[in-house]
C-alpha positions in Angstrom: -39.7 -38.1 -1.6 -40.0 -40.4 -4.4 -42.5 -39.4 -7.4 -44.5 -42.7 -6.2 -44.5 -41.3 -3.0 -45.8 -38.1 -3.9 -48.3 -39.5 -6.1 -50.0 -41.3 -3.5 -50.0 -37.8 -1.2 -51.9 -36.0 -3.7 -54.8 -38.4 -4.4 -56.9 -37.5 -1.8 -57.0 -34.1 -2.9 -56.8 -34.2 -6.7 -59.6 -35.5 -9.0 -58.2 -38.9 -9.9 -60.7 -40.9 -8.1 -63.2 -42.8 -10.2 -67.2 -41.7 -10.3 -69.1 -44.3 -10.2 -73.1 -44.7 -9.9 -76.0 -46.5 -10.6 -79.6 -45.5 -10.1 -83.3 -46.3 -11.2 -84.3 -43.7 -13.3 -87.8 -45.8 -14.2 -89.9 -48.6 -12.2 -91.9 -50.1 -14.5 -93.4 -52.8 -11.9 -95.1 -49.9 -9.5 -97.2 -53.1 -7.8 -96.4 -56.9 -6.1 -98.9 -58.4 -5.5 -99.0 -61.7 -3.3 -102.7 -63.9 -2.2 -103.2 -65.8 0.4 -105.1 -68.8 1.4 -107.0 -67.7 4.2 -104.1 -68.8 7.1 -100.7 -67.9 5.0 -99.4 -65.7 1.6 -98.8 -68.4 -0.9 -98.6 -67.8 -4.2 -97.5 -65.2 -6.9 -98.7 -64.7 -10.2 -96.2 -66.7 -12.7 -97.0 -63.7 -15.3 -95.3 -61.1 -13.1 -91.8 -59.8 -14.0 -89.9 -57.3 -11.8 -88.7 -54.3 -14.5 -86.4 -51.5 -14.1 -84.2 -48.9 -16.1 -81.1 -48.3 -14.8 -78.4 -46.0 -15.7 -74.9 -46.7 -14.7 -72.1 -43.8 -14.8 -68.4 -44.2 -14.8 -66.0 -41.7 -15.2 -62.1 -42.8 -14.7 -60.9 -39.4 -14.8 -57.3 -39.0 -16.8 -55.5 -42.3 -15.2 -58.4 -45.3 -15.7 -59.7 -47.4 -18.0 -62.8 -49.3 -17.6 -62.2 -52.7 -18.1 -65.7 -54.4 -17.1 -69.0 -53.7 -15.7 -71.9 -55.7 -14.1 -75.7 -54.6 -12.9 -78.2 -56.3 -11.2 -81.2 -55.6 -9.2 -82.5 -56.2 -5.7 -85.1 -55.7 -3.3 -85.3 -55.0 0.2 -87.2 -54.1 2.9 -86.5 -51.4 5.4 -85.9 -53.4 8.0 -86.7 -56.5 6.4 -83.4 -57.5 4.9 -82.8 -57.8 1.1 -82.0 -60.0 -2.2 -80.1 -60.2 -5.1 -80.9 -61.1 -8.5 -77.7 -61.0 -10.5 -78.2 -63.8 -12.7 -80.6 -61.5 -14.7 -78.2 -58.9 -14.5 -76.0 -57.3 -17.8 -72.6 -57.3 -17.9 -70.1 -55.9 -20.4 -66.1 -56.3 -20.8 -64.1 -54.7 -23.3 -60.7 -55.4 -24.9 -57.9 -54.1 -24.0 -57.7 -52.1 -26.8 -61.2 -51.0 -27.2 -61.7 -49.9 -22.9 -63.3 -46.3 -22.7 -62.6 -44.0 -19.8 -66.2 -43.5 -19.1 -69.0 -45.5 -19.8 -72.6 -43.6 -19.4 -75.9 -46.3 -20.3 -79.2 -47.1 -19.6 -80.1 -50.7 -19.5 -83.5 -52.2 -18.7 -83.7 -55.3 -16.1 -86.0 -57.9 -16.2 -86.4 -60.2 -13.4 -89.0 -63.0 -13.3 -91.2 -63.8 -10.4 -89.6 -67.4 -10.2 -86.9 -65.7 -9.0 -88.3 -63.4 -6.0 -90.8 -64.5 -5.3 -89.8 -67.1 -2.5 -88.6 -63.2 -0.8 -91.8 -61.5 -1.1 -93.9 -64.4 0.0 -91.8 -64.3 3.7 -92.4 -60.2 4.0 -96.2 -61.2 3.6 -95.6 -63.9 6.5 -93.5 -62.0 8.5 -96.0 -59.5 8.5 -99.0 -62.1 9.4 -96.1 -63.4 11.9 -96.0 -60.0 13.5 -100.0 -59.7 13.4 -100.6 -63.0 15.1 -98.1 -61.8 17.9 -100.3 -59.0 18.6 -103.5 -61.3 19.3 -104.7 -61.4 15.9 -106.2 -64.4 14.5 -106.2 -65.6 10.7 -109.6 -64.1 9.9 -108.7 -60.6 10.9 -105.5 -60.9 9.5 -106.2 -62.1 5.9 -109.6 -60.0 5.6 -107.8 -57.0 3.9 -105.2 -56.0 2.3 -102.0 -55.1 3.8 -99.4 -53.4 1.9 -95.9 -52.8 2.5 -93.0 -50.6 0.7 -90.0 -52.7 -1.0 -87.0 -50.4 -2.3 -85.6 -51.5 -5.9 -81.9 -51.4 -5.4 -79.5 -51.3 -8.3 -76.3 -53.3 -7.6 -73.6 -52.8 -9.7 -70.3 -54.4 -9.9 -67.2 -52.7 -11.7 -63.9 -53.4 -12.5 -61.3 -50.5 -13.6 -57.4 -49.7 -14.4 -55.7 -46.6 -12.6 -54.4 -45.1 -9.5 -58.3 -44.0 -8.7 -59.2 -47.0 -8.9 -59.3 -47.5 -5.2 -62.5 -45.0 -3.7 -65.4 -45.1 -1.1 -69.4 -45.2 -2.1 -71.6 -44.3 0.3 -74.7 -46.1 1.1 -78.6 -44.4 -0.7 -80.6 -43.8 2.3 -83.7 -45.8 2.3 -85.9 -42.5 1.2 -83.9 -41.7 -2.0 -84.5 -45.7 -3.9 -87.4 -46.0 -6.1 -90.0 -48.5 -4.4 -92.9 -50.9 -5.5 -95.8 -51.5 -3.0 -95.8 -54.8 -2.5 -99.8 -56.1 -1.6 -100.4 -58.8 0.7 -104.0 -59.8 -0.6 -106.8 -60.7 1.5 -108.7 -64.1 1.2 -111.8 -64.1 0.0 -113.3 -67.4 0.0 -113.0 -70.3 -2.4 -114.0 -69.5 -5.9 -116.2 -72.8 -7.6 -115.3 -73.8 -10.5 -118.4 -73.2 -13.3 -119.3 -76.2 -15.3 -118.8 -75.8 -19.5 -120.9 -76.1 -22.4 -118.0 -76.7 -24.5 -116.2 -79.7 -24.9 -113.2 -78.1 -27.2 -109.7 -77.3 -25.6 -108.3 -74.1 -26.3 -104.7 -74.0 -27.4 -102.0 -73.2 -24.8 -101.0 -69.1 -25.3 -97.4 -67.5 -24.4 -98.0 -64.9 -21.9 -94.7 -64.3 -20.9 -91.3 -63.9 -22.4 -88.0 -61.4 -22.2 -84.0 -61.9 -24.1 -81.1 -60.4 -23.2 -77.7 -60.1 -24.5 -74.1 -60.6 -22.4 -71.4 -59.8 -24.6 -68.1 -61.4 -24.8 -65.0 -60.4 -26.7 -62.3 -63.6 -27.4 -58.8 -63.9 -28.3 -57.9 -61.4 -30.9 -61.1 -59.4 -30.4 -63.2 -61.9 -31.9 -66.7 -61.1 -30.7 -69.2 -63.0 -29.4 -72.4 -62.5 -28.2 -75.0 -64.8 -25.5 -78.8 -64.3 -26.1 -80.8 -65.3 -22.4 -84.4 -65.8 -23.0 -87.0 -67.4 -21.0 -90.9 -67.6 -22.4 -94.1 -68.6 -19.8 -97.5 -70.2 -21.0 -100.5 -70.6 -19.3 -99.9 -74.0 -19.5 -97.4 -76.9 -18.6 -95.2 -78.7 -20.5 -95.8 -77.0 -23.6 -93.5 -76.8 -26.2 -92.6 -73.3 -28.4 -91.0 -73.0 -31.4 -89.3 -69.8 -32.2 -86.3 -67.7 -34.7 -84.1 -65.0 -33.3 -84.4 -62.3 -36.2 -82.2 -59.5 -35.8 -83.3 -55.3 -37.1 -81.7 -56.3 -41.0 -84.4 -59.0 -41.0 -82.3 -62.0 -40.7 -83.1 -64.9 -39.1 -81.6 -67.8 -37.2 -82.3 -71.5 -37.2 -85.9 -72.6 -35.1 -85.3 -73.7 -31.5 -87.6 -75.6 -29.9 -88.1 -75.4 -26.4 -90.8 -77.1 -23.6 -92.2 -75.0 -20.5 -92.3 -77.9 -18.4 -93.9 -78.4 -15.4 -93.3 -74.2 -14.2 -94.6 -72.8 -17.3 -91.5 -71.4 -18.2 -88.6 -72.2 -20.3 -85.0 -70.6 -19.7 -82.6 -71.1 -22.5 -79.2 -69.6 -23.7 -77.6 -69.5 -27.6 -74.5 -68.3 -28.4 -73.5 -66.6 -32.1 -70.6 -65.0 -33.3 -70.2 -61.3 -33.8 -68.3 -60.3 -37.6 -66.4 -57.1 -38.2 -67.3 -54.4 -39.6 -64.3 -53.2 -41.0 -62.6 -49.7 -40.8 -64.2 -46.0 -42.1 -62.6 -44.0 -44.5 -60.7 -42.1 -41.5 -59.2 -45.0 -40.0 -61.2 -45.5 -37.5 -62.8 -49.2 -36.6 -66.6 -49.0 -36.2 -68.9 -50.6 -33.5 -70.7 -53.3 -34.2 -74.1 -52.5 -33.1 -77.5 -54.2 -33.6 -80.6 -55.2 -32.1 -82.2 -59.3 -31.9 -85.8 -60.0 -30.9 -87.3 -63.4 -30.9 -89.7 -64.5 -33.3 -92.6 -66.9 -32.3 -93.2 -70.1 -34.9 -95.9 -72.5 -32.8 -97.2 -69.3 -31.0 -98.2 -65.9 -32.2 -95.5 -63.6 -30.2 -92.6 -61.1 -30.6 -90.6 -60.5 -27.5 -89.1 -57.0 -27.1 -85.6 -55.4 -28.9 -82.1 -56.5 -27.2 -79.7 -54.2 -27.9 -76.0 -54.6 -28.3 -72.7 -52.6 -29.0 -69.2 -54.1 -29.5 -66.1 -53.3 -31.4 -65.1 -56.2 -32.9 -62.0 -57.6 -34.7 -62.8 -61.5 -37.1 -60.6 -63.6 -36.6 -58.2 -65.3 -33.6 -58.0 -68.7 -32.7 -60.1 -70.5 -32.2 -60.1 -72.1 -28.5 -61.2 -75.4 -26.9 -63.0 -75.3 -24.2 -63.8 -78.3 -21.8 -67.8 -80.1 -22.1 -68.0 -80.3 -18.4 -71.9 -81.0 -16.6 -73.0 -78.7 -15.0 -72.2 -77.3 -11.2 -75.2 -77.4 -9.2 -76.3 -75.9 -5.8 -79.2 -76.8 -3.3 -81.4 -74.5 -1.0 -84.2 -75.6 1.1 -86.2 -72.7 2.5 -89.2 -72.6 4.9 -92.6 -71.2 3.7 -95.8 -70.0 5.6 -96.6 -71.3 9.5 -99.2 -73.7 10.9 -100.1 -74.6 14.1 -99.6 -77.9 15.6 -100.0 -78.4 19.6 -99.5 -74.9 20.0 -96.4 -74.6 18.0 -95.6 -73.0 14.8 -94.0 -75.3 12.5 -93.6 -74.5 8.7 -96.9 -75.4 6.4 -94.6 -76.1 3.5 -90.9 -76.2 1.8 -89.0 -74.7 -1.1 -86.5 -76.5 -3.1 -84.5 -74.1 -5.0 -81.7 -75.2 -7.1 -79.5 -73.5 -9.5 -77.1 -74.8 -12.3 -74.5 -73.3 -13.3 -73.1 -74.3 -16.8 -69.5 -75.6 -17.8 -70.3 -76.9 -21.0 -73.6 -77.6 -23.2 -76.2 -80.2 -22.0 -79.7 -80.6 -21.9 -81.9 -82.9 -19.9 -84.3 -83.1 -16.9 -83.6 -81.7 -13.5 -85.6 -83.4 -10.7 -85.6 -83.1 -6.5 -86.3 -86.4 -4.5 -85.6 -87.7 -0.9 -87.6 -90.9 0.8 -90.8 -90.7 0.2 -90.5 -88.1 -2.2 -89.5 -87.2 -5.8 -90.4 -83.7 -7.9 -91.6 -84.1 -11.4 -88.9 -83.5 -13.4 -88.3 -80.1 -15.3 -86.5 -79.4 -18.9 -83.0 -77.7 -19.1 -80.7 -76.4 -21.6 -77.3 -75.1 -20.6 -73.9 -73.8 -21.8 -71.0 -72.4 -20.6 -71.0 -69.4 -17.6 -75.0 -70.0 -17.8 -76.9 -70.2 -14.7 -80.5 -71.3 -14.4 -82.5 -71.3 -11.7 -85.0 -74.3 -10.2 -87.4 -75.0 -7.5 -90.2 -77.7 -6.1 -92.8 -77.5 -3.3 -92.7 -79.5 -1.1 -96.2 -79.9 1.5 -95.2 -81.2 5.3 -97.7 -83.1 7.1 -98.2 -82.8 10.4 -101.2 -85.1 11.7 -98.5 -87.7 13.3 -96.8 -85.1 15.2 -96.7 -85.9 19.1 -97.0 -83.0 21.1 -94.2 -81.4 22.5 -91.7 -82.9 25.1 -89.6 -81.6 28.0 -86.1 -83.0 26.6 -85.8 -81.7 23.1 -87.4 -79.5 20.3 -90.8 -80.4 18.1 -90.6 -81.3 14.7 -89.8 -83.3 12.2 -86.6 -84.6 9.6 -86.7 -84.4 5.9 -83.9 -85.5 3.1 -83.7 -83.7 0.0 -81.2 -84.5 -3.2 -80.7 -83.2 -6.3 -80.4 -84.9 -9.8 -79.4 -83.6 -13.0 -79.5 -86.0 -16.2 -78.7 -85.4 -20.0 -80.7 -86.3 -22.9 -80.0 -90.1 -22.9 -81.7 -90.0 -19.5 -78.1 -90.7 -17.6 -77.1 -89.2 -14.8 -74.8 -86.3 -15.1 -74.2 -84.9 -11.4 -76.2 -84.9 -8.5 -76.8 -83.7 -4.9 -76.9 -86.6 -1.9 -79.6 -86.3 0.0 -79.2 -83.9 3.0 -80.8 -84.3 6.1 -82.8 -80.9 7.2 -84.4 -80.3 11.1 -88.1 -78.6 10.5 -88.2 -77.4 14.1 -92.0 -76.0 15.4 -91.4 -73.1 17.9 -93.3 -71.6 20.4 -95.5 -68.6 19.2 -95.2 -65.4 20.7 -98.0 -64.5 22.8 -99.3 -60.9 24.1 -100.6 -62.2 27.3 -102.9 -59.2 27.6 -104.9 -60.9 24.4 -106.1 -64.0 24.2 -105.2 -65.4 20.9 -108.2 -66.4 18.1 -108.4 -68.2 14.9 -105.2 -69.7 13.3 -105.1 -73.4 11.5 -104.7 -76.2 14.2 -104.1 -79.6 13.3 -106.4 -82.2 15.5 -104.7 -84.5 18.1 -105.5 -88.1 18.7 -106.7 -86.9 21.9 -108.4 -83.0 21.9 -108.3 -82.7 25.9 -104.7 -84.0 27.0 -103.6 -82.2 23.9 -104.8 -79.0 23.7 -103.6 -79.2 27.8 -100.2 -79.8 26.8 -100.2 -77.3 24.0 -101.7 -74.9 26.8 -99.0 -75.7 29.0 -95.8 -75.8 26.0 -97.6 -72.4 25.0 -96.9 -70.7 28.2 -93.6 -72.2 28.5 -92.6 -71.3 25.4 -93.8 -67.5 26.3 -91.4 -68.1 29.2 -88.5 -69.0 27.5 -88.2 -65.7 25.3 -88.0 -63.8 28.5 -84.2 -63.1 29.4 -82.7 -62.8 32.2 -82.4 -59.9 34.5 -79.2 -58.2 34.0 -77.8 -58.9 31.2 -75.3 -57.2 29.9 -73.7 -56.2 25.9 -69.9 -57.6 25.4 -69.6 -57.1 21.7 -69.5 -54.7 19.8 -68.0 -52.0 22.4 -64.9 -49.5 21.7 -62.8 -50.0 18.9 -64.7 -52.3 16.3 -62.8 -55.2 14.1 -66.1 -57.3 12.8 -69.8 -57.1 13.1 -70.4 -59.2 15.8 -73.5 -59.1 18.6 -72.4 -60.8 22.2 -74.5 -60.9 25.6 -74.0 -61.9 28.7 -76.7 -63.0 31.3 -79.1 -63.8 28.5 -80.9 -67.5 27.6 -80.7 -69.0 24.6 -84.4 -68.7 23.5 -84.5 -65.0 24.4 -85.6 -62.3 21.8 -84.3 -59.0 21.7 -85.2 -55.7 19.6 -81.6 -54.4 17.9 -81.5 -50.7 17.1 -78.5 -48.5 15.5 -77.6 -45.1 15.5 -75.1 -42.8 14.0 -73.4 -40.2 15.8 -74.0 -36.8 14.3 -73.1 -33.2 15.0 -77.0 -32.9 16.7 -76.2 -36.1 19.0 -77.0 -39.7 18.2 -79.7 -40.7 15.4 -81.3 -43.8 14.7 -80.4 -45.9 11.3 -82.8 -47.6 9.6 -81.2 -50.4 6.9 -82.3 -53.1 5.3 -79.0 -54.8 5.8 -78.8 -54.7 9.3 -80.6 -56.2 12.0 -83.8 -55.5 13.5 -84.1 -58.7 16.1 -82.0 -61.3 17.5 -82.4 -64.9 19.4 -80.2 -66.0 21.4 -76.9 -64.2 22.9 -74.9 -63.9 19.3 -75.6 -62.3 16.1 -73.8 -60.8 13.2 -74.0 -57.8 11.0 -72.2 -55.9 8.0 -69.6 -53.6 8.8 -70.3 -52.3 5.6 -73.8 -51.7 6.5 -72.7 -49.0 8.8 -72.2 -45.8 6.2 -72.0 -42.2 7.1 -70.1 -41.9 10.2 -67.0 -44.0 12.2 -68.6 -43.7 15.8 -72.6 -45.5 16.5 -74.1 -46.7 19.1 -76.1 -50.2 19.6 -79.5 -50.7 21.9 -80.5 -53.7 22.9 -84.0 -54.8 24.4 -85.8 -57.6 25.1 -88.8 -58.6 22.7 -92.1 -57.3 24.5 -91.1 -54.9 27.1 -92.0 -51.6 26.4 -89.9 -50.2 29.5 -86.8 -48.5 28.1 -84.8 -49.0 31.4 -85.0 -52.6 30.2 -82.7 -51.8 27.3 -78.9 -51.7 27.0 -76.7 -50.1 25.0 -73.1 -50.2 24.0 -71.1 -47.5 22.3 -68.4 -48.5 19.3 -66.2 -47.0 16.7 -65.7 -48.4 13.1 -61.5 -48.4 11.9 -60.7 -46.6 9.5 -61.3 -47.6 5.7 -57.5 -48.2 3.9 -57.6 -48.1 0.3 -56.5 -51.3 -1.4 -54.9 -52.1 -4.0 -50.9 -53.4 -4.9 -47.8 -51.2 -5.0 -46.6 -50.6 -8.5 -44.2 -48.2 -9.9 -44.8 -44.8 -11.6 -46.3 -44.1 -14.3 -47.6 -48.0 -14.4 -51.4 -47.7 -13.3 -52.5 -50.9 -11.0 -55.6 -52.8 -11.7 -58.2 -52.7 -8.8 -61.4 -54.2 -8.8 -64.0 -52.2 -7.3 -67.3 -53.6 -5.9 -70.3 -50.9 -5.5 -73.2 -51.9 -3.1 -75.4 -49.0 -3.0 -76.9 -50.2 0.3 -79.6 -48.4 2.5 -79.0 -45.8 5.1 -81.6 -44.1 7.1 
């Protein structure tokens, strides 16, 4: 046997396999809380900021080096699917000189509302969703508060040097993560606004603002270090002046930026990092400080950002290309309506993000026919990515009502422009063309169904007649067929697919998992797989399934509470191979390892 071979035959036993882990050791945001406008959850406070600790552990053993390492956060429901935030992550790399063998560090996360609060808003709707399918009607739904559990996941991404770099990481079950309670407020009426004495305008405040630091180490070890910041006022387009003053008291140069039509600014500045030099015993020194930002216009001091490198001045310098920025479009669907007794959406989101290959500043701006965002301020630089998004109302009072020979709704374009400080176009998205389809409600027909916003038709009685008659169809349509049966997944698995026979295309069907144990099967509960299908096909993560090779799969159709009704298929997961490249002994191979502490039951 060679000593390659034999190396490889003892690393399942011996303790050359990394330890890695990341976990929320403090929520700081214990409470979401979403309001509503009486028929959908609409809004979140701009103020709120999602804040974490999070302590990441990596041990490479005797063979490893760590050569980088990433963390981010994201939420998730339990059976609600989940979200990543990892543009507000931290990240690290070291040189190759400088790379520990373990790296043991608490870092604090800060993630702004702009960024999840799109997510939260459709658990609040999902929820009122779920409500109205019961027989509920808007004024019993939104006349309390209803409260659901969101787990605060840490991702964490990590790159390392050795023969352990190849291991397995088990899913957290769902009870273990650290959870806020998100709020789903109740409507209480329309405030009116009280008339003033006062004539005088009160100055805009900052009532928001965070900085962060990514570290970067360049050719020779010259250090460099990118401060993120972002500062909201309570007011638009107001501009803030500001110093980055580090814990010797020295200050930078003032940068001026404008909150814009959001409230908040998002901005990045790079500076270089000098050596310290070498202690008496030889040994080079970290370079370690801390930076805050200094308001100038406004009264404000945003919290410490710490950072720790090992630098060495010098190297050459390198060119790097002034390229605009990449962009990439989203538009999602927010809250229901109901329009000849079909839900459509009541509204759109236009998210955008830009993702920096050089340094530009301009205005960002969304438009299609008959529309056209007001634009919004950016600066950028290279690896930067900033987020950006628009609202965009649908109306509904031309809608026909439904036909026989193809689905309600309506079209809508949406584009994307990005300009630079001249005002000249820089990139841009072409207008897409996006399908807003309305969809028949799902009805107990036990309960007759109250309240809900309805849009009036040219004609009340030969509308609300057809809307009766689509309404029932519709609650036909979801019923599949007798008999049908589950093709995929069954017996030995290859990829997460769902596949049914006998069903129709508008069914709905329950999904449930389970894990086979040493007591039997058990039910899983995760966030990252499937609670409901439509249709005959679905996907999920094979690396969802943690725990165990063999599970089971239940199927039932949406609304019968008869189990006989349900199917079930039994499958077996392959077995995990470690990867990695073949490389002789005594030369460790490079293996980047991607943790995703994922929820299990």
């Amino acid at each position: 046997m060679s000593a390659a071979a034999a190396l490889a035959a003892l690393l399942p036993t011996v303790a050359f396999a990394d330890t890695v882990d990341a976990t929320v050791t403090n929520l700081v945001t214990k409470q979401i809380v979403v309001q509503s406008n009486g028929s959908s959850y609409h809004n979140v406070s701009h103020l709120a900021n999602l804040v974490a600790d999070v302590r990441i552990q990596v041990d490479t053993e005797a063979v490893g080096r760590v050569k980088s390492w990433k963390i981010w956060l994201a939420l998730a429901g339990e059976e609600s699917g989940s979200e990543d935030y990892p543009t507000f992550g931290k990240s690290k790399s070291y040189d190759v000189l400088d790379r520990p063998r373990r790296v043991d560090r608490t870092e604090r996360l800060i993630v702004p509302s702009t960024m999840w609060k799109s997510f939260v808003l459709a658990r609040c709707n999902e929820l009122a969703d779920d409500l109205r399918a019961q027989g509920l009607g808007n004024t019993a739904i939104f006349n309390q508060d209803r409260k659901l559990p969101l787990a605060v996941v840490p991702r964490f991404d990590a790159d390392t040097s050795g023969a352990g770099s190849n291991y397995f990481v088990e899913g957290t079950p769902w009870s273990l993560h650290k959870k806020t309670e998100l709020v789903c407020k109740k409507w209480s009426g329309a405030s009116i606004p009280q008339a003033s004495d006062s004539l005088s305008v009160t100055p805009a405040k900052v009532v928001n603002k965070g900085l962060s630091i990514y570290e970067q180490y360049g050719a020779g070890g010259l250090c460099k270090i990118r401060l993120d910041g972002w500062i909201t006022t309570d007011r638009k387009n107001t501009e803030v002046s500001f110093r980055y003053r580090n814990q010797e008291g020295k200050t930078s140069e003032v940068w001026t930026v404008n909150t814009g039509d959001n409230r908040t600014a998002t901005f990045s500045h790079w500076y270089d990092i000098k050596d310290n030099g070498f202690s008496e015993s030889g040994i080079r020194l970290a370079e370690t400080g801390f930076i805050r930002m200094i308001g100038v216009s406004h009264d404000f001091r945003s919290d410490w950002a710490e950072y720790t490198m090992e630098c060495v001045e010098g190297g050459p310098d390198t060119l790097v290309a002034n390229n605009p920025p990449k962009l990439t479009m989203q538009v999602v669907e927010q809250g229901k309506v109901m329009v000849h007794g079909r839900l459509c959406p009541e509204r759109l989101k236009l998210v955008g993000l830009l993702e920096g290959r050089g340094n530009f500043s301009g205005q960002v701006a969304f438009f299609g026919p008959g529309y056209l965002s007001p634009p919004q301020n950016y600066t950028i630089t290279h690896d930067q990515k900033l987020p950006f998004g628009a609202d965009v109302e649908l109306d509904w009072s031309d809608t026909p009502p439904p036909s026989p020979h193809g689905p309600m709704g309506q079209w809508r374009k949406f584009g994307m422009s990005v300009t630079n400080g001249n005002n000249v176009s820089i990139a841009s998205i072409p207008p897409k063309s996006h399908f807003l389809q309305c969809r028949a409600p799902r009805l107990n027909p036990a309960v007759t169904p109250q309240g809900g916003l309805t849009v009036a038709p040219r004609n009340p009685a030969s509308a609300a007649q057809q809307g009766g008659q689509a309404a029932v169809a519709g609650q036909l349509a979801l019923q599949p067929l007798p008999g049908f049966a589950i093709q995929a997944p069954k017996g030995q698995l290859r990829r997460g697919e769902i596949r049914l026979s006998g069903g129709q295309p508008n069914a709905s069907y329950v999904l449930r998992f389970f894990r086979k144990g040493d007591g039997g099967y058990k039910r899983v509960r995760s966030a990252l797989l499937p609670n409901k299908m439509k249709g005959t096909t679905a996907r999920f993560k094979l690396s969802a399934l943690t725990g165990g090779r063999d599970w089971r799969l239940a199927v039932c159709p949406a609304g019968r509470k008869d189990k006989k009704a349900c199917k079930t298929s039994d499958f077996r997961l392959p077995v995990a191979k470690a990867t990695g490249r073949t490389s002789t002994p005594g030369t460790p191979q490079g293996t980047k390892a991607f943790i995703v502490p994922g929820l299990g039951n």
